[in-house]
C-alpha positions as CSV (number, residue, x, y, z in Angstrom):
1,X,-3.4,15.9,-15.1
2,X,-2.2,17.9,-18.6
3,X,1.6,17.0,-18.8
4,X,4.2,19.6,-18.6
5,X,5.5,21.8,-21.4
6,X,9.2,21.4,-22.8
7,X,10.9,23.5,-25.6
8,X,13.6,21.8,-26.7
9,X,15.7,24.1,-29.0
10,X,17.8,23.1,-32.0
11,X,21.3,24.7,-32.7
12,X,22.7,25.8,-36.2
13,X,21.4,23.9,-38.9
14,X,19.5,21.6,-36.7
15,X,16.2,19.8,-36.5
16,X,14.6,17.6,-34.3
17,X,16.9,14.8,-35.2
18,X,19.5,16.6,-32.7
19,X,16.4,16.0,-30.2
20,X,15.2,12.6,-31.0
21,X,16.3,10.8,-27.8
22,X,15.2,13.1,-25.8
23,X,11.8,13.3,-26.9
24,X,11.4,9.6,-26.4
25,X,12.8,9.5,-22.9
26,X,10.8,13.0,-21.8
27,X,7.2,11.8,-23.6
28,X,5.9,10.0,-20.7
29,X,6.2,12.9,-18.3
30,X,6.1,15.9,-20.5
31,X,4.8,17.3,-23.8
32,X,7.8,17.9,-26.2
33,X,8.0,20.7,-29.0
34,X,11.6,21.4,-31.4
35,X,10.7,24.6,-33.4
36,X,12.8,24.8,-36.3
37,X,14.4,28.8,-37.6
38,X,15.3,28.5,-41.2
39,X,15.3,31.8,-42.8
40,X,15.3,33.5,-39.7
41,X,18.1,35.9,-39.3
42,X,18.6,37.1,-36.0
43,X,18.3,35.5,-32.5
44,X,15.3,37.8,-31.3
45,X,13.2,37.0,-34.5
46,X,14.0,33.1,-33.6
47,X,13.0,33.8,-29.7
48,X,9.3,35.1,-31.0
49,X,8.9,32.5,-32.8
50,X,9.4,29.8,-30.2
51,X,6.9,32.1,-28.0
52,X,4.6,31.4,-30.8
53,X,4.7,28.0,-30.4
54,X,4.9,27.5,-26.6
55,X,1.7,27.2,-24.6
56,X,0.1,30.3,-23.0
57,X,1.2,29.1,-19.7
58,X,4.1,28.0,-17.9
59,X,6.6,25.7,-19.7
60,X,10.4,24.3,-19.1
61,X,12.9,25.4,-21.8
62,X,16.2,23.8,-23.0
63,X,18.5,25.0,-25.7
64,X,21.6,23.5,-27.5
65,X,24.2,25.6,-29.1
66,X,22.4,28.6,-31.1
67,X,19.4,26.9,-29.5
68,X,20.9,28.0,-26.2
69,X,21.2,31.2,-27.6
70,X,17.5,32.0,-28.8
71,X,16.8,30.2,-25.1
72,X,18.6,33.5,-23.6
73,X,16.4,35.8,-25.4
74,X,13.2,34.0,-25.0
75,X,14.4,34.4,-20.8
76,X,14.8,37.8,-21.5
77,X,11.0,38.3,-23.4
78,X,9.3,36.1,-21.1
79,X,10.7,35.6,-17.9
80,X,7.4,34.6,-15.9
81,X,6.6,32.0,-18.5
82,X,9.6,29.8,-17.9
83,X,9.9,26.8,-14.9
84,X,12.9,25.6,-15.7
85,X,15.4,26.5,-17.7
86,X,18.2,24.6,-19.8
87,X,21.3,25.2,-21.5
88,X,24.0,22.9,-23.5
89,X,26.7,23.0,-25.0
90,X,26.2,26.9,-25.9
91,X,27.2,30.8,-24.4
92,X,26.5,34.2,-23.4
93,X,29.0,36.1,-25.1
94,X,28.0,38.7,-28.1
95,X,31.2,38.4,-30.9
96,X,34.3,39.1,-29.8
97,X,35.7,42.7,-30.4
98,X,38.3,43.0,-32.8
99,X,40.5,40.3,-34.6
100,X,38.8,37.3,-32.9
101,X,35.7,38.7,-33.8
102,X,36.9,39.2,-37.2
103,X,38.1,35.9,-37.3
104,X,35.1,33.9,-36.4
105,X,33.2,36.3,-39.4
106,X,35.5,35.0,-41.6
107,X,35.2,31.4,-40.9
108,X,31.7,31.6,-41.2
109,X,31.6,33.2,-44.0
110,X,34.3,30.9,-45.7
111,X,31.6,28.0,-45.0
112,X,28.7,29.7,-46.6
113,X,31.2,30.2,-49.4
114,X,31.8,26.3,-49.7
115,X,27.7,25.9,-49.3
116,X,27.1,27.8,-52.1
117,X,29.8,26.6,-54.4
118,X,29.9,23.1,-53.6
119,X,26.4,22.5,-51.8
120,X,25.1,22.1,-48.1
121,X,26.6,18.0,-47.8
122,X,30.2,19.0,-48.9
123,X,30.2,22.5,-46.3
124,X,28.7,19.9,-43.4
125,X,31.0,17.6,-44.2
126,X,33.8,19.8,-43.7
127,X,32.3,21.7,-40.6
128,X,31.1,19.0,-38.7
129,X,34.3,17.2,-38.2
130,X,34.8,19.9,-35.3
131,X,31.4,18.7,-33.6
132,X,31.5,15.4,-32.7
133,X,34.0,13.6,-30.2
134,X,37.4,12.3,-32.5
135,X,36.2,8.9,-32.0
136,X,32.6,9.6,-34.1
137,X,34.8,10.6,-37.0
138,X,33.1,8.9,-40.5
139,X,30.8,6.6,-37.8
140,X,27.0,6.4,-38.7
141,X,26.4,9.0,-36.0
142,X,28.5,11.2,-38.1
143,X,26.4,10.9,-41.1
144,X,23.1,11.5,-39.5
145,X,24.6,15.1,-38.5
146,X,25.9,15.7,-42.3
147,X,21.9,14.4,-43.5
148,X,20.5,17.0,-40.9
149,X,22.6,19.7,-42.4
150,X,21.8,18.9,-45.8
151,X,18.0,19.3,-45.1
152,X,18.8,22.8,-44.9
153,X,19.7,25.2,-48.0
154,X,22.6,27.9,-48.5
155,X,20.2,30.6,-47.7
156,X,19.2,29.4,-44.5
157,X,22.7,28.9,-43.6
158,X,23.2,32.7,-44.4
159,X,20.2,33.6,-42.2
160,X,21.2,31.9,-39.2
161,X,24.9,32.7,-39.6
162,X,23.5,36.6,-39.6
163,X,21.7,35.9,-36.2
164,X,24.5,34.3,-34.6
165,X,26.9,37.2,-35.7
166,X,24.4,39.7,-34.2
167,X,24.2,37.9,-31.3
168,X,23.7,40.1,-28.0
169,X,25.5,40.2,-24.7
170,X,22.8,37.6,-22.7
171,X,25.3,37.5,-19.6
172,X,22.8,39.6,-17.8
173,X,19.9,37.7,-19.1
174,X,21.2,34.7,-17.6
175,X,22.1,36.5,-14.3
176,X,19.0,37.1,-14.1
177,X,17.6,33.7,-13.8
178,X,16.0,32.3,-10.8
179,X,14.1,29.4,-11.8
180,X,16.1,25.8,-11.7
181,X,18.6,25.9,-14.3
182,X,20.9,23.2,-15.7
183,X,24.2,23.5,-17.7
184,X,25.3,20.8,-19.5
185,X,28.3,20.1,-22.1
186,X,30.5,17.6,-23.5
187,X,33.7,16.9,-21.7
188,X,35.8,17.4,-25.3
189,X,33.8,20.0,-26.6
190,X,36.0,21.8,-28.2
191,X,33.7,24.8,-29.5
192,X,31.8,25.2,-26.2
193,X,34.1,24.3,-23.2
194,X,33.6,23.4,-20.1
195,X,36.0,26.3,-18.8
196,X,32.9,28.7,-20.3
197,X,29.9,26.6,-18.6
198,X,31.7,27.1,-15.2
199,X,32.1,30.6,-15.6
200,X,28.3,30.4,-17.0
201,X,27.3,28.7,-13.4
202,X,29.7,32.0,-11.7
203,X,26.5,33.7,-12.9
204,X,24.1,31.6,-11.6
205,X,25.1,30.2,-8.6
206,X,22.2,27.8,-7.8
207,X,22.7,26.1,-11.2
208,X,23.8,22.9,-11.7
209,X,26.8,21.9,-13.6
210,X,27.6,18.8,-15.8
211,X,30.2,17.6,-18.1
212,X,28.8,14.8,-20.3
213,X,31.9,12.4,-20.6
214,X,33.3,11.6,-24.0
215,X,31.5,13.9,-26.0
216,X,31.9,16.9,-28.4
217,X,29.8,19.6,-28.9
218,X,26.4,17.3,-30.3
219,X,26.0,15.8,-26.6
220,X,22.3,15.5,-27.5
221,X,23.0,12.9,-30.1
222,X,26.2,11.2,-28.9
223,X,25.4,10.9,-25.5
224,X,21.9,10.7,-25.6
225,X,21.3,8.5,-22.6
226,X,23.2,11.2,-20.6
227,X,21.2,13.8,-21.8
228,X,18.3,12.5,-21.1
229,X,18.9,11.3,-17.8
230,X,19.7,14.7,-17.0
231,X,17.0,16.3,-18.8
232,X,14.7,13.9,-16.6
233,X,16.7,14.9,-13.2
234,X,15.8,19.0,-14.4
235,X,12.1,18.4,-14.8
236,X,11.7,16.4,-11.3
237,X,13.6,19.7,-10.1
């Protein structure tokens, strides 16, 4: 019997070292692919490209931060393709109207400044201290998140900061879903609450809910045994 399908999608500046755990605990029941964006700049450029690489078929889908994002619009292109669907430490919302909006540009922005004049390892170094739990601070963990970052250059930075800026209203997108759906995020996640996954599940009712405990925002990488447990629970769904 061919082994199920699963997309696991990387956020911002990610590869599949944000993945890595997961791939080993989901290879002996499924068939694991992490597309990568780079120069990509905008969400539904990134969502044809994961179609690209996904079977012709039926497969499961999971998403983690902008990953979670590009997993919206890939719903929203291909609906009847997906079994199960997956979302982590990510949102629905487009950018916010007026000064929060304008304030989320500029801090963006101000970090593609800081890749540019003082390279990618200095700007992750600086922006990645909000990721993790306060605990992971300058741990080893810690630098295998600034060496994924790093792998990336200034202008792909640029590109994916364009997509995420453009991103669209998916609330309707995920509304939409009827296929079994997990949410997942960390307990301290400070950049993707827990207050926004539980008004994510108001949307879809049947979906299951879970705070991963003592984690930030990178729950794939420090709480990968989590994760993956959950990840595992999904796919017998």
């Amino acid at each position: 019997m061919t082994r199920p399908t699963v997309l696991l999608l990387p956020g911002l500046l990610c590869d599949e070292a944000v993945w890595a755990d997961q791939r080993v605990a989901l290879s002996p029941v499924a068939q694991c692919i992490v597309p990568t964006y780079k120069s990509l700049a905008s969400i539904e450029e990134m969502a044809r490209h994961v179609l690209a690489l996904a079977p012709l078929d039926r497969f499961s889908l999971a998403g983690h931060s902008m990953g979670g994002r590009v997993a919206l619009e890939v719903m929203r292109l291909a609906p009847e393709r997906i079994e199960r669907f997956a979302l982590l430490d990510s949102g629905v919302a487009p950018l916010a109207a007026g000064a929060p909006g304008e304030r989320e540009r500029t801090q963006r922005l101000a970090l593609l400044r800081v890749a540019r004049e003082q390279g990618m390892r200095a700007m992750g170094r600086q922006w990645a201290r909000g990721m993790v739990h306060s605990s992971r601070l300058e741990t080893p963990l810690f630098e295998k998140i600034i060496e994924m970052i790093a792998r990336n250059t200034p202008d792909d930075f640029e590109a994916q900061i364009l997509a995420l800026l453009a991103r669209p209203d998916s609330g309707p997108v995920l509304a939409a879903v009827r296929c079994p759906t997990l949410l997942a995020c960390g307990r301290q996640d400070a950049w993707s609450p827990l207050a926004r996954h539980e008004d994510m599940q108001r949307l879809v009712p049947s979906s299951r809910l879970l705070a991963i405990e003592d984690s930030g925002h990178m729950t794939t990488m420090e709480q990968p045994t989590a994760v993956s447990r959950a990840l595992l629970d999904w796919l017998a769904a």
